[in-house]
Phi, psi and omega in degrees: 000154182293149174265150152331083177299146209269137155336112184068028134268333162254189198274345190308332171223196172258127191250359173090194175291183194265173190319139225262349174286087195285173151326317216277003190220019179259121165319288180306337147304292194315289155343295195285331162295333173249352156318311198275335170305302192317328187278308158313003202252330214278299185309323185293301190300312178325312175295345214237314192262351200262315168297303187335304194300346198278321202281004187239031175041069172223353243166069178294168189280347125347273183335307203263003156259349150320285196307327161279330158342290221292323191288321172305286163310321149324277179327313181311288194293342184251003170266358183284319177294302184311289168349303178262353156277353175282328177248358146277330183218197190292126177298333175307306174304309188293256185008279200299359179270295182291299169307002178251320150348297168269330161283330165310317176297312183334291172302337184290316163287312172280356163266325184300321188310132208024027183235297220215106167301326184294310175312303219270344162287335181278329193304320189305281188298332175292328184306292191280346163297284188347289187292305172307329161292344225246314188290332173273347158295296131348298194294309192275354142277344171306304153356317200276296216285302220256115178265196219288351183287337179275356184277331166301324180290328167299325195290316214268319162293317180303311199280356164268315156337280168316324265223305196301276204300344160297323196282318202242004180286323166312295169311316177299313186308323186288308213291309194297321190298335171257027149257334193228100198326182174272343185270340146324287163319335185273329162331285164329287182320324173295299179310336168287340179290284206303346177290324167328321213279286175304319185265322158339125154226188195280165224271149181299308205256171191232138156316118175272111197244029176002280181298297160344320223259328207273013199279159205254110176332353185224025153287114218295131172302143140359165171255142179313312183283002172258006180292287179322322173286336153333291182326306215280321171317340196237020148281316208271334185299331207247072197296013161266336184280319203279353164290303185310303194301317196271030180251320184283317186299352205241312184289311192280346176289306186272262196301302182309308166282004152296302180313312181300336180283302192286004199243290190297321209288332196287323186272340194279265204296300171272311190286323194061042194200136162263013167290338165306289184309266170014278179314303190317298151349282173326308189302308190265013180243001171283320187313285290219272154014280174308313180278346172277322216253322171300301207280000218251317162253318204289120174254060194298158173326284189253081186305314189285335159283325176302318186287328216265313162292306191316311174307337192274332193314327184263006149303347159284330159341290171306321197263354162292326190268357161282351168267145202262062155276128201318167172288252269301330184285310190304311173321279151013274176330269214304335160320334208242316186299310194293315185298321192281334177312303175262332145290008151289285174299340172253020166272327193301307178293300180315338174262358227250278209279359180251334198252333179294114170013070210309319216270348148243013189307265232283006182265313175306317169307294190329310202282314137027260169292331200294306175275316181324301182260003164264335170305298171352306184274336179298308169307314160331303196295346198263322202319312194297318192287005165255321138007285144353268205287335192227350198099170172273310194318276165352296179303324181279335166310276188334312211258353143330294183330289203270358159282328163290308190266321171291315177295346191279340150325292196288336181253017142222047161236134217335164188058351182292309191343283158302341199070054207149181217243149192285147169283163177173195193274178184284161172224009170268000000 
């Protein structure tokens, strides 16, 4: 059931600054936070030492796109699950399970590496189960650990963290690759699982499981898909979650995998250069920063429109590259998709975690990640060949269009406004 929203946690009126205590001096935030770093850094880095291996011939690109297949399929299939054992049993356990998974897997790519494609393809799925179970675990312990006037400011840290790491993970990555192999490097990744593993510890609160507690002890549990099918019951009580997501899912499906496709060919073909694509990146995970270091104070009225234009935001991305505009606007662009991006996401995981059920938060996150980041690959795959078939301008217009209009879509419909029941007093 929706909670009350608490004074500073959410965007609904203006509360002045956030709390005089910053996040950043809570131990058990902290612990969760380089856990969590750590594991992003891990998710990041694997595709990055895994292309190294391909340009040092240990590894072919058949291969290395199986092996991400393989890493993917994982991820599908193990966040639905991790989602209802995140809300069945300790959201700690689940973290250390999963995160030990994906270390386990590590070593396992690196015994495969120029030896067993078949290894490095099983390692591959287990690595992306890992990470996909870790994630709505992760979410729905932040919930736990962080109380509730603090989590936009926790949330707006994590995602600068990730954010940190994008940035500076390519030079490191670089840097090590001319001491170490790659199969070293995949070593490396494990340790970061295991820190993933280990360092978190539980969460203050315990998931409030009303209907659970009151249930007769000795009624047979639930099955996992009707646990899931709960979740989604309990997403559907709430049309502001199920308007974002489906606001988010229509830009990364569309617009994010437009760009991926179109932003090397557009910097090649118009530009003659790859500093565009370079900068443009660069650009947009600096952008992305920025909305992270905003969202971290900033309390507008109406938090669900305000989140919801941030999201729109990255449709100037497609439409700097169909106009024949200096690089400096394309840069701009990604600048601006990076600033909107996180004033999206981190009102988003924060109202995720003040309206959602506790005893469902990480089964609503699992659905969550699942169509955001499960679509994802599909919109890669169709992109090039409507590419193909119709052009760049025409595709990028279409999913320009639709980085514009579906969230704008998405925000008249009841509850968007706040992400949440509009304010006023308690009545509990």
């Amino acid at each position: 059931m929706a909670t009350t929203p608490q004074p500073g946690t959410t965007g609904t009126t203006e509360t002045g600054p956030p709390p005089a205590r910053s996040v950043l001096r809570d131990t058990a935030f902290l612990r969760l936070w380089a856990g969590t770093t750590a594991s992003g850094l891990a998710t990041w880095a694997l595709p990055f030492v895994l292309g190294l291996a391909v340009l040092h011939r240990e590894l072919g690109a058949a291969g290395l796109g199986l092996v991400l297949a393989a890493r993917t399929a994982g991820f599908l299939a193990a966040v639905a699950v991790g989602g209802v054992l995140a809300d069945r049993h300790s959201r700690r356990a689940v973290v250390f399970w999963s995160a030990l998974a994906a270390a386990v897997a590590a070593p396992l790519l690196a015994l495969g590496l120029g030896r067993s494609l078949v290894l490095m393809t099983l390692a591959a799925a287990l690595a992306g189960a890992g990470q996909g179970a870790c994630r709505p675990a992760f979410q729905a312990l932040t919930a736990e650990t962080v109380a509730a006037d603090h989590r936009q400011q926790a949330n707006a840290a994590m995602t600068m963290a990730v954010r940190t790491s994008t940035l500076a993970g390519p030079t490191l990555t670089a840097l090590l690759a001319a001491f170490v192999d790659a199969g070293t490097l995949l070593l490396g990744i494990g340790l970061l699982w295991l820190v993933a593993a280990l360092l978190p510890g539980r969460g203050a609160t315990a998931p409030r499981a009303d209907a659970v507690s009151a249930a007769p002890a000795a009624a047979p549990r639930a099955s996992l898909r009707a646990e899931f099918v709960d979740g989604i019951r309990e997403a559907r009580r709430h049309p502001w979650f199920l308007a974002g997501l489906g606001a988010l899912t229509a830009v990364i499906a569309l617009g994010y995998s437009a760009t991926g496709v179109a932003l090397p060919l557009v910097s090649r073909d118009r530009y003659g250069t790859e500093w565009v694509l370079a900068a443009a990146m660069t650009a947009y995970t600096v952008g992305a920063l920025g909305g992270a270091l905003v969202t971290a104070r900033r309390r507008p009225r109406s938090q669900g429109w305000s989140a919801l234009a941030g999201l729109a935001l990255y449709g100037f991305a497609p439409l700097s590259l169909m106009l024949p505009v200096h690089p400096a606007v394309v840069v701009a662009a990604y600048a601006v998709a990076g600033i909107g991006i996180e004033l999206f996401n981190v009102p988003w995981f924060t109202a995720t975690q003040r309206e959602v059920a506790p005893d469902k938060l990480a089964r609503v996150s699992s659905l969550d990640f699942l169509l955001s980041y499960g679509l994802a690959p599909v919109g890669l795959a169709l992109m090039a060949p409507a590419i193909g078939v119709f052009g760049v301008t025409p595709v990028l217009a279409v999913c320009a269009g639709a980085c514009f209009l579906v969230p704008a879509a998405a925000a008249l419909v009841p509850t968007a406004r706040h992400f949440g029941r509009a304010p006023g007093p308690r009545t509990d």
